[in-house]
DRENTI-190530 format. One line per 3 residues: number of its first residue (from 1); their letters; for each residue x, y, z of C-alpha. Coordinates in steps of 0.2 Angstrom, whole numbers, padded with zeros to 4 digits. Layout:
BEGIN
NUM = A = X Y Z  ...
END
This chain:
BEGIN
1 = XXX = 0350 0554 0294  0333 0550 0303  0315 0547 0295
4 = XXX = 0298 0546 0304  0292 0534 0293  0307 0523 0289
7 = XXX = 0317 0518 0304  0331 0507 0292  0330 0525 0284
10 = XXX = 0347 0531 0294  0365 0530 0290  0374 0519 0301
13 = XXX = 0386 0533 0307  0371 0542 0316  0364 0524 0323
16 = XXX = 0372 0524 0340  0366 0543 0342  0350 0540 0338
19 = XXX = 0350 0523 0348  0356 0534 0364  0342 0548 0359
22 = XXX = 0356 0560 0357  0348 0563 0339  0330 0561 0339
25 = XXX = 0313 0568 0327  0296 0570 0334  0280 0575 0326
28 = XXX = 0272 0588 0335  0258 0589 0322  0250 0583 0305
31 = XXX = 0261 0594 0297  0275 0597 0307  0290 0587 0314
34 = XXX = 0306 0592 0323  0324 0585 0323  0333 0588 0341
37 = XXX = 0352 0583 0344  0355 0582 0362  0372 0587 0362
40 = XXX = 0379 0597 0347  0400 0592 0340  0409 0601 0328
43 = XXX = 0406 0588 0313  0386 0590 0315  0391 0607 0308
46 = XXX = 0383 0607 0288  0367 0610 0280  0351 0599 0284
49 = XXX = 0337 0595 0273  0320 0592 0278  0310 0579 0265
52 = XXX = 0294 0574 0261  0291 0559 0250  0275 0563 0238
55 = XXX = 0263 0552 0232  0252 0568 0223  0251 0562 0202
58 = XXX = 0254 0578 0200  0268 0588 0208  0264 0606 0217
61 = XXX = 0273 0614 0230  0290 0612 0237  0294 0593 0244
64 = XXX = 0310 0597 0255  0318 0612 0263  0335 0615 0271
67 = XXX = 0346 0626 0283  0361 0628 0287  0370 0622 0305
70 = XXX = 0385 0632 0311  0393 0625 0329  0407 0636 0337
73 = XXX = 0415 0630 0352  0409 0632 0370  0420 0645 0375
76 = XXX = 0408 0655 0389  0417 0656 0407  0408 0664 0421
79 = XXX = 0419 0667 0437  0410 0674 0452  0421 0684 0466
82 = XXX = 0417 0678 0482  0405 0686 0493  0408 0690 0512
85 = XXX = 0397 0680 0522  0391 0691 0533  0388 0712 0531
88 = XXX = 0380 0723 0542  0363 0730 0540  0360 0746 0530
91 = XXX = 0377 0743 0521  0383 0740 0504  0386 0725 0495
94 = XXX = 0393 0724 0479  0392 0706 0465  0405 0705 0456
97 = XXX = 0404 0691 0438  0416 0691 0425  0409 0684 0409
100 = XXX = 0416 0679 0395  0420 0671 0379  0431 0668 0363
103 = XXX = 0423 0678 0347  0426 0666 0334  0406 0671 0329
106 = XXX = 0397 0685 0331  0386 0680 0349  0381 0692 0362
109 = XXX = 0383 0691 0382  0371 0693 0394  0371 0692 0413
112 = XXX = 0360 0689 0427  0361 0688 0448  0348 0679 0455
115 = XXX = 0346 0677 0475  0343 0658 0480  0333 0655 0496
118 = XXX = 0329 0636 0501  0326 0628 0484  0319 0642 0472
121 = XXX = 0330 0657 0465  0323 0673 0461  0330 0689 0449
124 = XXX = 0337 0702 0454  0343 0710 0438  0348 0704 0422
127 = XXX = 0359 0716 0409  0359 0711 0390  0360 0704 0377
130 = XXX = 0357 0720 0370  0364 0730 0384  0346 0731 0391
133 = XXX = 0344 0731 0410  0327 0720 0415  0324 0717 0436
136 = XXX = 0313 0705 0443  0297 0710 0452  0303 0711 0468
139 = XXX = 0318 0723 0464  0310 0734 0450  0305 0748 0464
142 = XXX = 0322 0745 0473  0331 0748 0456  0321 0764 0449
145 = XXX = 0325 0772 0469  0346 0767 0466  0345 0755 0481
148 = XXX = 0349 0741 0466  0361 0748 0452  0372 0741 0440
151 = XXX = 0392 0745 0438  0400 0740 0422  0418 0736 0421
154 = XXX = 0431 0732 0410  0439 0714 0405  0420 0703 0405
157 = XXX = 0418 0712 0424  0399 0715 0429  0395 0722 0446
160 = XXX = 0379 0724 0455  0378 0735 0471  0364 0732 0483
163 = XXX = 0362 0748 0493  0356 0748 0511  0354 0729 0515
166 = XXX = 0342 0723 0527  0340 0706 0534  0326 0701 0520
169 = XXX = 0344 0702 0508  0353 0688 0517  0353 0673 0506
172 = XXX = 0364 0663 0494  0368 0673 0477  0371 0665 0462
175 = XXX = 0378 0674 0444  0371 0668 0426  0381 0669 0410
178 = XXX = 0372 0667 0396  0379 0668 0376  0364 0672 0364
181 = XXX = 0363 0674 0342  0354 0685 0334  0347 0676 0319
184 = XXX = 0340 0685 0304  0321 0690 0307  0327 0698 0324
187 = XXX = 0324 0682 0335  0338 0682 0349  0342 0661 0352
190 = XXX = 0352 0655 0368  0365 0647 0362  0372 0641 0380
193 = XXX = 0373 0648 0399  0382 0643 0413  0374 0647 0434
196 = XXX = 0389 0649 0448  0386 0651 0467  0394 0666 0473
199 = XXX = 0390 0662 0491  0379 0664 0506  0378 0681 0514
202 = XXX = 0370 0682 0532  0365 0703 0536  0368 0706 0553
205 = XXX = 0354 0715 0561  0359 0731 0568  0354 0726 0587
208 = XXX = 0366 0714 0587  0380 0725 0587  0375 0743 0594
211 = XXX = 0382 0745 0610  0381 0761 0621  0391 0766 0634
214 = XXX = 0387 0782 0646  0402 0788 0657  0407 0806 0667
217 = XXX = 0423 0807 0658  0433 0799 0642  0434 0781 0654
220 = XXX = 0420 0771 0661  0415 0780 0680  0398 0773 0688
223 = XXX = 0395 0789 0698  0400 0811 0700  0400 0822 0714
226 = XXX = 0394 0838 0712  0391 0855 0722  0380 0865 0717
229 = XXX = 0381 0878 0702  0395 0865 0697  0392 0858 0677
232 = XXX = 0390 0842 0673  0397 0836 0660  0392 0816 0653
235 = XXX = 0398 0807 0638  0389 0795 0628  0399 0781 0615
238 = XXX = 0391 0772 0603  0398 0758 0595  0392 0746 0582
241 = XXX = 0397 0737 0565  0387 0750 0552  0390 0766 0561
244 = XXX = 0392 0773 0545  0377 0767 0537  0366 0772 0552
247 = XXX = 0359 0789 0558  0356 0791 0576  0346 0797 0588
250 = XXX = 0352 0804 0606  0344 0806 0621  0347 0807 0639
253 = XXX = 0336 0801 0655  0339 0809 0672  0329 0794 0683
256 = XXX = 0318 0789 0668  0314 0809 0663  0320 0815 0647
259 = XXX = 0331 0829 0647  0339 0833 0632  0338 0822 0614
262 = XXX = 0346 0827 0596  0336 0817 0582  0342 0810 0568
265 = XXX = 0343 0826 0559  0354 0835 0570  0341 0846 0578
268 = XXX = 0342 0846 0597  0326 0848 0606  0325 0851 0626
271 = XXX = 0313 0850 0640  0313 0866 0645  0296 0877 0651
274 = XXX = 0289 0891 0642  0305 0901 0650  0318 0891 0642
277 = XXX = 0325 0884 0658  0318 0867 0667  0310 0869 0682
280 = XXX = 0323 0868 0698  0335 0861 0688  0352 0868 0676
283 = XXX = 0353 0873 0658  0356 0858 0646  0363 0857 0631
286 = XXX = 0368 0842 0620  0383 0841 0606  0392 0826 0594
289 = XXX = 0411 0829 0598  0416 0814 0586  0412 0797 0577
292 = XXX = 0398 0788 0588  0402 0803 0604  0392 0814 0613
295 = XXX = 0391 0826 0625  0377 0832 0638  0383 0846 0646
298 = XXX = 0371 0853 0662  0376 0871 0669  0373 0877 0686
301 = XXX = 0368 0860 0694  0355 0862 0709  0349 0848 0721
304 = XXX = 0335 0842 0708  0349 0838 0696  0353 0822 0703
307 = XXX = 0349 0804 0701  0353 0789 0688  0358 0798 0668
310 = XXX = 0356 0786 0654  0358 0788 0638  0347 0781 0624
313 = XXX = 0351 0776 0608  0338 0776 0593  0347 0771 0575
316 = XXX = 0340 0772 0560  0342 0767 0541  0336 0778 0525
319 = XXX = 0322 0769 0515  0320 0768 0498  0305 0781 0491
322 = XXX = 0300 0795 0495  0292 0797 0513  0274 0804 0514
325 = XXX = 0279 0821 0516  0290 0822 0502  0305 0821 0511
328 = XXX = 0318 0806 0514  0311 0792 0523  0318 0784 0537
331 = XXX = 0316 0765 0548  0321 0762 0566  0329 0746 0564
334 = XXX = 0337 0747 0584  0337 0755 0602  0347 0753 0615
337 = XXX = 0350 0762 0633  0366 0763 0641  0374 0758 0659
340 = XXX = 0366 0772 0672  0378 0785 0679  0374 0793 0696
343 = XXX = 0375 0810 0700  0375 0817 0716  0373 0835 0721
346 = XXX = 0380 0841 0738  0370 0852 0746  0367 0860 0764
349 = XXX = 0348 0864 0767  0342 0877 0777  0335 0872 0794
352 = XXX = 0323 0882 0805  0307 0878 0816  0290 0883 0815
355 = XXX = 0276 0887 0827  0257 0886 0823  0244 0897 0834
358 = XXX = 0228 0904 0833  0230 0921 0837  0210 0925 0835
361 = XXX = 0200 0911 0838  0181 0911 0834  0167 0907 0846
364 = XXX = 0153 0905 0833  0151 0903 0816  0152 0920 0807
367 = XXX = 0167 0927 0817  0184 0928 0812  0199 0918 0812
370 = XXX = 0218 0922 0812  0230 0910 0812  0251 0915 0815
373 = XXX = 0265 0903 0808  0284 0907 0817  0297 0904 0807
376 = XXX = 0309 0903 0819  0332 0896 0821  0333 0900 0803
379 = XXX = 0351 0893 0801  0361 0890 0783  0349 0899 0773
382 = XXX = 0360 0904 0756  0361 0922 0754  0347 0928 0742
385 = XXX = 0337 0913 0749  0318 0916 0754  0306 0908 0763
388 = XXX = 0287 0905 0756  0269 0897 0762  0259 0886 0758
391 = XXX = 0242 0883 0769  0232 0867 0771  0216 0864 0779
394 = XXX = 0208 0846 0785  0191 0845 0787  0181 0837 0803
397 = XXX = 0176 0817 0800  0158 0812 0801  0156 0800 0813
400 = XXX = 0162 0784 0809  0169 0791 0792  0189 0791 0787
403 = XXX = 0198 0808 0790  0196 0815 0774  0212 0821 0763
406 = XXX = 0220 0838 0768  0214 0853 0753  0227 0867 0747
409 = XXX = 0221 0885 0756  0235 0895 0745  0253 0898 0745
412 = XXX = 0265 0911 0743  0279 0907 0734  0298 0913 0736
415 = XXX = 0293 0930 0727  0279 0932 0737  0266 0929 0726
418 = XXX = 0251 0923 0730  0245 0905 0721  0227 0899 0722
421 = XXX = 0218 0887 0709  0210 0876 0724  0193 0876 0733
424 = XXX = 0195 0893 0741  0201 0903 0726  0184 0913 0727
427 = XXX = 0188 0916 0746  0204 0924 0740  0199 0935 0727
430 = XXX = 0185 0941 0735  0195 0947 0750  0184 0933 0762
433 = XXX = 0202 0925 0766  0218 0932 0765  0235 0926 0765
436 = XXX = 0251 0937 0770  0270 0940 0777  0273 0951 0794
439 = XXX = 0291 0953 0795  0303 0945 0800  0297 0930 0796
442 = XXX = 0279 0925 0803  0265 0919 0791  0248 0924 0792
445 = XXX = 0231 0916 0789  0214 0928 0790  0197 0919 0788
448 = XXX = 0184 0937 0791  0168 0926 0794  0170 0907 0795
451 = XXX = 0157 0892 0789  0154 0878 0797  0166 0869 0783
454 = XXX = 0181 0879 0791  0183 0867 0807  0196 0856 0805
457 = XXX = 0215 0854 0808  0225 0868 0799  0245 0865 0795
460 = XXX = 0258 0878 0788  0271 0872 0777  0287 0884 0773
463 = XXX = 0299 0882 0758  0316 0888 0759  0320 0897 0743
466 = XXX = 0339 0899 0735  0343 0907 0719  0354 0898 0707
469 = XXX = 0368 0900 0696  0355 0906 0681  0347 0919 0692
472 = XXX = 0331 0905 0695  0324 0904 0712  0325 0884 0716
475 = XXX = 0316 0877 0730  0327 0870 0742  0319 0861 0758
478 = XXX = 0302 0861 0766  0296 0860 0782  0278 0856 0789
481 = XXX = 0271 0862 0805  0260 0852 0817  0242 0852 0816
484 = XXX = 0230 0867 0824  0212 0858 0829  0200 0874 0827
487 = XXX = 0182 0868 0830  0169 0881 0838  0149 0878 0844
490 = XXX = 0139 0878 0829  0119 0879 0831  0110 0874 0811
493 = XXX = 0102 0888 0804  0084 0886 0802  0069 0894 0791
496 = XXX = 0052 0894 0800  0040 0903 0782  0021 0906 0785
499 = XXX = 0009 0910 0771  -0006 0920 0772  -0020 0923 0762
502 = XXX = -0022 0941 0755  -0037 0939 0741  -0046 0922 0739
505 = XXX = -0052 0916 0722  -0069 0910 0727  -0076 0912 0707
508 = XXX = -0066 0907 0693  -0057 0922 0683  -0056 0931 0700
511 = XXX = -0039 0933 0708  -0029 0925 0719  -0016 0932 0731
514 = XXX = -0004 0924 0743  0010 0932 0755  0026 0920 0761
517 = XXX = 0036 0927 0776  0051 0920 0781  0058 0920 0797
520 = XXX = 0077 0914 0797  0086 0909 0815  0107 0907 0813
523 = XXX = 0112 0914 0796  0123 0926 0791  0123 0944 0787
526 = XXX = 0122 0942 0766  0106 0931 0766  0098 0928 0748
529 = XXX = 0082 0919 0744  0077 0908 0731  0056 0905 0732
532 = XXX = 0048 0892 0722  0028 0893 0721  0022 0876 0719
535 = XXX = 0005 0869 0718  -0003 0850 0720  -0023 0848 0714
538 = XXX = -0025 0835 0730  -0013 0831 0744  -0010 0814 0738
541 = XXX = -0007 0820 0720  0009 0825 0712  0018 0841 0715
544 = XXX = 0020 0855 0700  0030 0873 0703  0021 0888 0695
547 = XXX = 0037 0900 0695  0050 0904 0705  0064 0919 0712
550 = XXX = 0079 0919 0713  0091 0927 0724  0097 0938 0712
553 = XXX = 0079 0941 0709  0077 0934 0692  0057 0927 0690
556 = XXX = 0058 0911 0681  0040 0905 0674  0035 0885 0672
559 = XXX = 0023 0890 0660  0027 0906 0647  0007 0905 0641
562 = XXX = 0003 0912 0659  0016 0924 0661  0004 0938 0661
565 = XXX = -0006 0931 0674  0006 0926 0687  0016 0935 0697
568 = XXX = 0030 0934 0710  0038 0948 0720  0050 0953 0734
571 = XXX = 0040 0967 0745  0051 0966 0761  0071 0959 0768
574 = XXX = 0059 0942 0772  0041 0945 0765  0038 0939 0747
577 = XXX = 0021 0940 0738  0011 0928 0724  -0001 0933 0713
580 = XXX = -0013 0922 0700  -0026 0933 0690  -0040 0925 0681
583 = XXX = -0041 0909 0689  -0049 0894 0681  -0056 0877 0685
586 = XXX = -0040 0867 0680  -0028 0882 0696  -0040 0874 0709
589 = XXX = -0029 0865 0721  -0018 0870 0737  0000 0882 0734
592 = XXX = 0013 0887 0745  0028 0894 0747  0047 0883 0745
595 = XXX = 0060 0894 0752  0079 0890 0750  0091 0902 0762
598 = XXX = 0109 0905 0753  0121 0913 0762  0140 0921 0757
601 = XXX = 0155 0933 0766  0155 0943 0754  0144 0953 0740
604 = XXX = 0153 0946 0725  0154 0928 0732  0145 0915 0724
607 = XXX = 0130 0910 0736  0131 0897 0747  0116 0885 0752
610 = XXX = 0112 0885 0769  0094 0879 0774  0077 0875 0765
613 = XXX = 0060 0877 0770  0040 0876 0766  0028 0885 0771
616 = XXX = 0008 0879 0776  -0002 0877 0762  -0019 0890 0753
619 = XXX = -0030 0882 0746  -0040 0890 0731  -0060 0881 0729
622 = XXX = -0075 0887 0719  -0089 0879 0710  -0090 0884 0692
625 = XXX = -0108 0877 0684  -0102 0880 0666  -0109 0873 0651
628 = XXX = -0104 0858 0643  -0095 0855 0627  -0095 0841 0613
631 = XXX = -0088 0840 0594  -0090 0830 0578  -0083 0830 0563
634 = XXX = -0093 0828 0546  -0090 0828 0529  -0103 0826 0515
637 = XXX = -0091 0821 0502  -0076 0807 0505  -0071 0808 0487
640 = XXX = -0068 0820 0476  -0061 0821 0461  -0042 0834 0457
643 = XXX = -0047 0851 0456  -0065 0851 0466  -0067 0860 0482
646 = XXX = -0068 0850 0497  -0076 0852 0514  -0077 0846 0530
649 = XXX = -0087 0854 0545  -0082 0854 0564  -0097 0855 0577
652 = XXX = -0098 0861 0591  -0111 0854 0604  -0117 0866 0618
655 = XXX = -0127 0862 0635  -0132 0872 0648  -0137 0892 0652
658 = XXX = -0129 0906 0657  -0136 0913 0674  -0130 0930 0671
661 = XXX = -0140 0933 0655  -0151 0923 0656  -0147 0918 0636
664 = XXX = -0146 0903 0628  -0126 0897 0629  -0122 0899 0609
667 = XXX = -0125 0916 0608  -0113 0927 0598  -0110 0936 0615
670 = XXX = -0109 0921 0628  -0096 0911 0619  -0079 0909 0608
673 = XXX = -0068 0897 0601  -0049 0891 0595  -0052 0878 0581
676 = XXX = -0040 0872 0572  -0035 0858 0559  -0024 0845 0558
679 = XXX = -0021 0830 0542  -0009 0815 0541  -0005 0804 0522
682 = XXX = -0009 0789 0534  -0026 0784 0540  -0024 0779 0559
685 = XXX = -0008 0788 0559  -0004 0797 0577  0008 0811 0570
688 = XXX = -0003 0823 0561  0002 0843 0552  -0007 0858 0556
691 = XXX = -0017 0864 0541  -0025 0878 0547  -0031 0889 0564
694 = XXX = -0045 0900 0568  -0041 0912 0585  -0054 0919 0596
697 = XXX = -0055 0935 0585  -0059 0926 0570  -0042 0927 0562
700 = XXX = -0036 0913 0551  -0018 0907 0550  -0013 0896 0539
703 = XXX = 0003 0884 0540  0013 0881 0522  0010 0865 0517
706 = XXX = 0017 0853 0500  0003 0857 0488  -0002 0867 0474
709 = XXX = -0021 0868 0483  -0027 0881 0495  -0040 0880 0513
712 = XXX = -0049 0892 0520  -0059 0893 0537  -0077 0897 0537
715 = XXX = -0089 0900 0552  -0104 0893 0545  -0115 0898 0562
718 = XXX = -0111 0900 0580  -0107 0884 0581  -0099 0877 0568
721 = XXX = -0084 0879 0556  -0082 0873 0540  -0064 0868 0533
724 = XXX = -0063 0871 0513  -0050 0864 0502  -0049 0874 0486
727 = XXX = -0039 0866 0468  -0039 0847 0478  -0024 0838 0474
730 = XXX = -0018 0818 0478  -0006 0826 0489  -0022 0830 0500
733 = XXX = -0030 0812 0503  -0029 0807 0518  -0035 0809 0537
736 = XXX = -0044 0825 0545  -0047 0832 0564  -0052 0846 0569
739 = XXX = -0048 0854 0588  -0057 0865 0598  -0054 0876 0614
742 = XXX = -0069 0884 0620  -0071 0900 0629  -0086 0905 0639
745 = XXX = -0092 0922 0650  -0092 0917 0667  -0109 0918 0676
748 = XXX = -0101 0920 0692  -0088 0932 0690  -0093 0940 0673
751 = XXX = -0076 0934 0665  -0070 0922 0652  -0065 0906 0657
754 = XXX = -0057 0893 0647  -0064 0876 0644  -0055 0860 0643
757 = XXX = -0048 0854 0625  -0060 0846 0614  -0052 0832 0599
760 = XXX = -0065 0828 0585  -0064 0811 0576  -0055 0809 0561
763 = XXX = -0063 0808 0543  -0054 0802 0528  -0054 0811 0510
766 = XXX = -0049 0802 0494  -0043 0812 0479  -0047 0802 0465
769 = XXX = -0038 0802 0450  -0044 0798 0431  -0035 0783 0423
772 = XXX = -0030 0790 0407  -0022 0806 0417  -0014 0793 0431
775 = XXX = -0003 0786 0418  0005 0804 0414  0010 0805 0434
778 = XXX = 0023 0796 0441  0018 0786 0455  0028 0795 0469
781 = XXX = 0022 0797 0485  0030 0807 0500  0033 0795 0517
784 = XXX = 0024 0807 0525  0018 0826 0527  0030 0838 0535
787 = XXX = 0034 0834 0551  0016 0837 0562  0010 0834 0580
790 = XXX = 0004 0821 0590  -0015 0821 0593  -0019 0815 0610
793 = X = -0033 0802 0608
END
């Protein structure tokens, strides 16, 4: 037949194949060649035999082999229906193949659907040859949800249903018949297949053909009539080419508000208040009456009920999977509003007149005011209607300023309920202002001690009430009075305070007393005072407060070290009293009196500011010739080794003599101190831990610290303290201060006086650690002690 060694090798029945390359043998490798024929007749049914010439001088193996050829006839078919070319979206649409072909050998069918867009095809699904089903990786998630699933038929008929199209669906489909064998050994060969076009399908998106239509009956009307307590009643179509496929969801707009809307669900939700029934306005309720229909149904329509209805459409399409919550999941794929319909409610308002008078007019600030609002020519007032109040207020303009906007007083609705949430509420409840109705039908306004703030143009406005057809009092018609100018001779109220020296400090430790009186000119009758003592070192130096009262009496103290040496009281209506025991060098300077003046109308009103004063100014001055202070730090040691005691000794220096001894300064008697230590990991660092403290009465405090070692505080002499560090650890190297506050007897009064703040320098101390026993220690060191404080240089 054909040789790759010989080419005269062939028989001249196969030359004109194997000229055309119909029948041809490659060599794929050393030891392996391949015969194809192109295109397979009937008579190429036989056996074939593959041969090897051999040149071995001694035979092994086997030369040739052989295998039989069968060729049935090409009998597959494949005829694809013919797809509609267009479906809406979130319907169905079903493939339909028929495959087939004559047994006359035992072959197997299988068939696949692809989807072709541009010029790649992709798979959807493919069923055989072993009645398998196999989807391509697009549709695997689609097919295990249902929304792809295959329909077997009868006669070679294969379906495939495409659930819930969308637009990424559209495309053209195409059906693949394919006939396989399955050869011994279990390997399934292709014997032939055969790809058809079953047509282009274009998915229609579902906003192309909704379509909503609002009318007032079962025809198209643009506008309704109503009177009121009438119901309205709207209807709602909605078309389009899926309806069936789609769920929907209703809702209807009254001048762009929503009133009612049923979801997709069925469940109807309204805007109602707490009460169940919308403000002003008539009971609405929602229901589908048919395929694509609604109704909105509003009953006991007032005034407020009118204006433009629409209804909106909202449709959606169930997803495949399961949503988030475990429920179905669903995909707004449209919306759409429908034409507006008008609804008018007919109604007759009430009509009246009003008049606005000031029927107690004060002359000064402080007295009262009464205002009187006439309703008057009430005519077509509904039976059961009301009238209610509501009262504004206007303040004067500064000069050159806008008219500042008008502020809500308080109202009284149609029951006669009193409503405040503005400025004044405080007014109201405490009885200060008062709102209320004198029969017939006149409005009053009460002020029992006006403010300055209360000038100004005052207007009434009245609101006629009707009750509607739910039992609902609706408001109806308003009308505003004209303005009332009220505006009276105001004089500023002033605070004139004067302080006098009671007991001057003329030696430190001695005490100082000061008395503030206040004499106030156009207040009120509730007058509070809030007095501040402050202090200054020079005139030109800054300003400090020492404590404060406030009108409620409550003693407020700038600093709580002092607290028992200062003191601040009330000992008269306008008289108050300072006292500072034990003064030192650092209280000398001038102090006065800051005095605030609040005012209010009544005793549980909040207090109101009215004027602010200060009084001339004390000034506390003595010489103090106390001694003079130094410190330095020393440590004989620097280094030391884990385990050995370390200390550090803190000196103080003294210099000068006590007149009222006669003593040395240093003596046991004559002097006291507040040391204290301090350490930090980092030499020059400025944030430094406490270690230890020494008080005045020789009691040690220590403060917990991150090491296994101990300290103590010893008073070596008078003078000097000694810092020991007991079990050392390397936790313990680093920097060391000490600071001291000395304390000495007065010679001039005979009292302990406080000195200033002494700071040493800082020493470093090394923990050194053995080489052999560094290597057991991991070498982790903390950023820093615990949190410490910053040493002022």
């Amino acid at each position: 037949m054909i040789s790759t060694f010989d080419s005269a090798f062939s028989d001249a029945s196969f030359s004109k194949r194997i000229a055309s390359g119909d029948i041809s043998v490659q060599r794929l490798e050393d030891n392996v060649a391949e015969l194809k024929i192109g295109e397979v007749k009937a008579r190429d049914a036989g056996v074939y035999i593959c041969r090897t010439p051999s040149t071995d001088s001694i035979i092994s193996g086997n030369y040739e082999a052989q295998v039989q050829l069968r060729v049935i006839p090409n009998t597959l078919k494949v005829y694809p229906e013919t797809l509609p070319s267009s479906v809406p979206e979130g319907s169905e649409l079903t493939l339909s193949c028929n495959v087939s072909r004559e047994l006359t050998y035992p072959t197997y069918l299988s068939v696949s659907w692809l989807m072709k867009k541009g010029a790649t095809s992709e798979e959807i699904l493919t069923f055989g040859p072993q009645g398998d089903v196999t989807t391509g990786s697009k549709y695997s998630s689609r097919y295990l949800d249902g929304g792809v699933r295959l329909v077997n038929g009868r006669n070679g008929v294969f379906s495939l249903v495409i659930s819930r199209v969308t637009v990424s669906d559209q495309g053209t489909y195409e059906c693949n018949g394919t006939e396989w064998t399955h050869e011994s050994g279990g390997k399934w060969t292709r014997i032939v297949a055969s790809v058809k076009e079953m047509g282009t399908v274009t998915v229609t998106p579902t906003s192309h053909s909704l379509t909503v239509r609002a009318s007032s009956t079962s025809t198209s009307s643009p506008s309704l009539l109503l009177s009121p307590g009438n119901t309205l009643s709207l209807f709602c179509n909605i078309f389009a080419d899926n309806l069936a496929a789609i769920s929907l969801e209703v809702t209807w707009l009254a001048d762009n508000s929503t009133i009612i809307s049923m979801d997709h669900s069925g469940l109807v939700i309204s805007n109602t208040s707490s009460n169940g029934a919308r403000a002003g306005r008539g009971e609405a309720s929602l229901e589908r009456i048919g395929k694509g229909e609604y109704r909105l149904g509003v009953r006991g329509v007032t005034g407020k009920d009118g204006g433009n209805y629409i209804c909106r459409v909202r449709a959606f399409i169930e997803e495949e999977g399961p949503s988030t919550g475990g429920g179905r999941k669903w995909r707004k794929v449209a919306e759409k509003i429908s034409n507006p319909v008008t609804v008018k409610v007919s109604e007759i308002k009430p009509n009246f007149t009003l008049t606005l008078e000031a029927s107690v007019k004060p002359q000064k600030t402080g007295e009262p005011i009464e205002l009187s609002c006439d309703v008057t020519n009430i005519s077509k007032l509904p039976p059961g209607g009301r009238l209610g109040v509501s009262w504004e207020h206007t303040s004067l303009p500064d000069k050159g300023a806008n008219t500042p906007p008008p502020k809500l007083i308080g109202s009284l609705d149609g029951y006669g309920n009193l409503l405040s949430d503005s400025t004044y509420k405080n007014r109201l409840d405490s009885g200060a202002l008062g709102l209320s109705r004198v029969p017939p039908d006149t409005f009053k306004l009460r002020f029992l001690r006006t403010q300055k703030i209360d000038m100004g143009q005052y207007v009434c406005i009245v609101t006629a009430w009707s009750v509607s057809s739910q039992g609902d009092v609706v408001n109806v018609t308003k009308v505003k009075s004209s303005p009332l100018t009220l505006r009276w001779d105001t004089k500023s109220p002033t605070l004139n305070i004067v302080a006098k020296p009671i007991r001057k400090a003329s030696v430190g430790g001695a005490t100082f007393e000061m008395n503030c009186t206040v004499y106030p000119q156009n207040l009120g009758d509730w007058i509070g005072y809030a007095v501040y003592i402050k202090s200054q070192e020079g005139l030109e130096s800054s300003v400090k407060t020492i404590m404060s009262l406030s009108p409620d009496n409550v003693v407020q103290h700038s600093n709580p070290n002092r607290r028992d040496s200062l003191v601040l009281s009330k000992t008269g209506a306008t008289e108050f009293q300072f006292r500072l025991a034990g003064v030192q060098l650092s209280d000398r300077g001038y102090y006065w009196c800051d005095v605030t003046a609040f005012t209010k109308q009544h005793p549980e009103q909040s207090w109101t500011t009215a004027a602010n004063s200060e009084s001339n100014k004390i000034e506390i001055d003595f010489q103090e010739n106390g001694p003079s202070f130094s410190i330095a730090i020393h440590s004989d040691a620097t280094s030391v080794y884990p385990w050995e005691t370390a200390k550090m000794e803190c000196s103080i220096s003294v210099s000068g003599s006590s007149t009222r001894t006669g003593a040395a300064l240093g003596q046991k008697e004559e002097l006291e101190y507040e040391v204290r230590w301090f350490f930090t990991r980092f030499r020059g660092d400025q944030v430094m831990s406490e270690v230890a403290s020494v008080g005045r009465n020789g009691v040690m405090k220590k403060t917990s610290r991150n090491s296994s070692s101990d300290v103590s505080i010893e008073r070596k002499n008078s003078n000097t303290y000694q810092l020991n560090i007991y079990g050392t650890q390397d936790t313990d190297s680093g920097e060391y201060q000490c600071m001291v506050t000395p304390w000495y007897n007065s010679a001039s009064s005979g009292l302990w006086t406080q000195a200033g703040e002494l700071t040493s320098g800082k020493v470093f101390l090394s923990v050194r650690i053995a080489v052999a026993e560094s290597l057991k220690l991991p070498l982790l060191y903390g950023a820093a002690a615990s949190l410490g404080k910053i040493i002022p240089k």
